[in-house]
N, C-alpha and C positions, 0 to 999 in steps of 0.2 A: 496476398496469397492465401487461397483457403486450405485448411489442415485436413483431409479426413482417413477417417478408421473403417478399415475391411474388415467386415464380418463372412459371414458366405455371400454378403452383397456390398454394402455400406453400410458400417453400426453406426459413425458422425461422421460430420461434419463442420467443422467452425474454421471462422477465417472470411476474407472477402475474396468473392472470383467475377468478372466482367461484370462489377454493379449489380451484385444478388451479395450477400452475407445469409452466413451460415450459421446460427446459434442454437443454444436450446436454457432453458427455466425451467423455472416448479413444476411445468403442464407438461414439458417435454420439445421434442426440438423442433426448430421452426426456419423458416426463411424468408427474407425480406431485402426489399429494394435498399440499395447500399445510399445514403444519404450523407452528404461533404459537410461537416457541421462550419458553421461561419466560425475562423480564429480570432478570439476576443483579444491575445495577447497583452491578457492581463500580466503583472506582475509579475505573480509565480509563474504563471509560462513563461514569461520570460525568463525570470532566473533559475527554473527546471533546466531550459536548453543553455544557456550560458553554462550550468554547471557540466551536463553532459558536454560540452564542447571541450572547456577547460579540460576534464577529468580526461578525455581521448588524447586531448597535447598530452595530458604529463605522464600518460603512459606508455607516448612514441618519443620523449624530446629529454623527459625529466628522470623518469625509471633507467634501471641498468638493466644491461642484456640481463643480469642475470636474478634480476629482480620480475623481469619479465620473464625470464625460465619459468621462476617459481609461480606467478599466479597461473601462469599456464599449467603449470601441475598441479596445481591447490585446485582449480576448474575441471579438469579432469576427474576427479576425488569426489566431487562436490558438485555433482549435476543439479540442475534445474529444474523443475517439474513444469511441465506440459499444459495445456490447456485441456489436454483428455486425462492429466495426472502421471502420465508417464516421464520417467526421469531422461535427461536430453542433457546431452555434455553442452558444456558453456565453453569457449576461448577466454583465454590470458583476459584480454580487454573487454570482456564482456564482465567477467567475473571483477573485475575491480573498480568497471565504473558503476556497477551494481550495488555493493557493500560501499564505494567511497560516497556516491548519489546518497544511501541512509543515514549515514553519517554524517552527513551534513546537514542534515535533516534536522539530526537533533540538537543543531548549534553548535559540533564539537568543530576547531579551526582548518583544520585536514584533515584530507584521510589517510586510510593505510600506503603504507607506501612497497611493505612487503606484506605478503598474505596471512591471517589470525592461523595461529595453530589449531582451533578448533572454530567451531559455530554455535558453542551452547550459547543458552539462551533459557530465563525460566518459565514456563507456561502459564498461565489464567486458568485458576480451578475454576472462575467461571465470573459473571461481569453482567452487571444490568444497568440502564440507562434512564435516565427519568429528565425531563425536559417540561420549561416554563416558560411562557411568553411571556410574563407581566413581569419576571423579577430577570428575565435573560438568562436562565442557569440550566446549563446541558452538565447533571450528575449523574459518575462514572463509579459505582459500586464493584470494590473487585475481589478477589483470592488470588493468588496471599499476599498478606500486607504487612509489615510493609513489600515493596518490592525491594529486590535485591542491592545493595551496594552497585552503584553502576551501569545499572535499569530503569527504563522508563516506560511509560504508557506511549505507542504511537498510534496515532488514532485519525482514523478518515469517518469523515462524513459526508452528506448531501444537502443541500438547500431543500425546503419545505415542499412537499408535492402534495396532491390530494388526497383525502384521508383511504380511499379506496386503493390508491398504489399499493401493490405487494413487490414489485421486484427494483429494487434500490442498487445493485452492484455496479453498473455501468455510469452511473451517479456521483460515485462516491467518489473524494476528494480531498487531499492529505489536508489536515488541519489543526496538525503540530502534536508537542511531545510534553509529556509532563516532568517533572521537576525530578532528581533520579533520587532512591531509593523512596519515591511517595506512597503514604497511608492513605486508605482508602476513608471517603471516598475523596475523586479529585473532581473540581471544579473547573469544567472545559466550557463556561459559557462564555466567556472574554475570548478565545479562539475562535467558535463558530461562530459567533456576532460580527468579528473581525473579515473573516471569511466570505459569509453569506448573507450579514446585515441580520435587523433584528427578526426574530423569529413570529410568527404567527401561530394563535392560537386554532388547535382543530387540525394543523396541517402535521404530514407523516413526514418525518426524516429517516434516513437508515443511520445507522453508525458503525463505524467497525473497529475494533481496538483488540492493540497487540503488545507484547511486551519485546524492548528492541533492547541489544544489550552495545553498549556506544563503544565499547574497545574492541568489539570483531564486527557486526552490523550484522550479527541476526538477529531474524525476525520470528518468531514465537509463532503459531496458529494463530488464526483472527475468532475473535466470537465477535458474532453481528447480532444488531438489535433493532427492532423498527421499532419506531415510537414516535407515539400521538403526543404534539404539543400540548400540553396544561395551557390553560388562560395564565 
């Protein structure tokens, strides 16, 4: 289903409608034939949908009515932002396969079962990326360090593209968390190698990292990085 924004005509559009997608990048917005990508049902997709599956049981089977009241309120409180940036109420079950989906993420053994009292979480004064094919090392420079008691780095990236790619978002691809309260900098190239095999020299990756805090499962702003592999 495509989303769009009335101006005195149409300000966007994003979303897909009868095989056209509606997007926009750096140049501005654009539109193109809707393409079915082949399901590799690697791994992680598969244990992506296992967990969403689980996570929906234990919120119709497992939860109490009145534990399901409450994410239904805490969802309420606590909207979504948009694809155009506007905030968008979330349901009970959306809001807690959402936060328990992160939380699992970072290897913690369950999730919530009633909803966090709040969503803090502490920001990145800021984060650069530096990448080597010859020794395998995707280094993660950050502010402030260390991180918090209970905090970690959660971080997506992309497989190598050509040095000329500029737009990496549709790309990117969770690629694990760092160890919790970690001193900068942290060493993510045992993850992306794991991920995407070894890296090549000359080729761009993007990356994008965030600080996640594991006892409510928010998620901090992202700072993104493109970066040319080193030899």
């Amino acid at each position: 289903m495509a989303k769009v924004k009335f101006g005195g005509m149409v300000a966007d559009a994003r979303g897909k409608l009868d095989g056209v997608v509606y997007s926009k990048n750096q140049y501005g917005a654009y539109v193109r034939n809707k393409v079915s990508p082949v399901q590799p049902q690697t791994a992680r997709q598969t244990l992506v949908r296992e967990r969403l599956a689980t996570l929906s049981k234990n919120y119709a089977t497992v939860l109490t009515d009145a534990q399901r009241a409450a994410w239904s309120a805490f969802a309420k409180i606590n909207p979504s932002v948009d694809i155009f940036g506007q905030p968008q109420a979330m349901t009970g079950i959306g809001a807690y396969c959402r936060l328990g989906a992160i939380i699992l993420n970072t290897g913690a053994a369950a999730p919530l079962a009633t909803p966090p009292a709040d969503l803090q979480v502490s920001g990145l004064i800021g984060c650069t990326v530096a990448a080597a094919a010859g020794a395998g090392t995707l280094g993660i420079v950050f502010g402030v360090s260390p991180l918090a008691a209970g905090e970690e780095l959660y971080i997506y990236a992309t497989q190598g593209f050509s040095a000329g790619r500029q737009f990496f978002k549709p790309a990117l691809r969770f690629i694990g968390c760092s160890p919790g309260a970690q001193v900068t900098p942290y060493a993510a190239g045992p993850q992306y190698v794991a991920k995407f095999g070894a890296m090549i020299a000359g080729t761009a990756i993007g990356v994008l990292v965030m600080v996640v805090n594991v006892a409510n499962g928010a998620l901090s702003p992202g700072i993104f990085n493109r970066v040319v592999v080193a030899a």
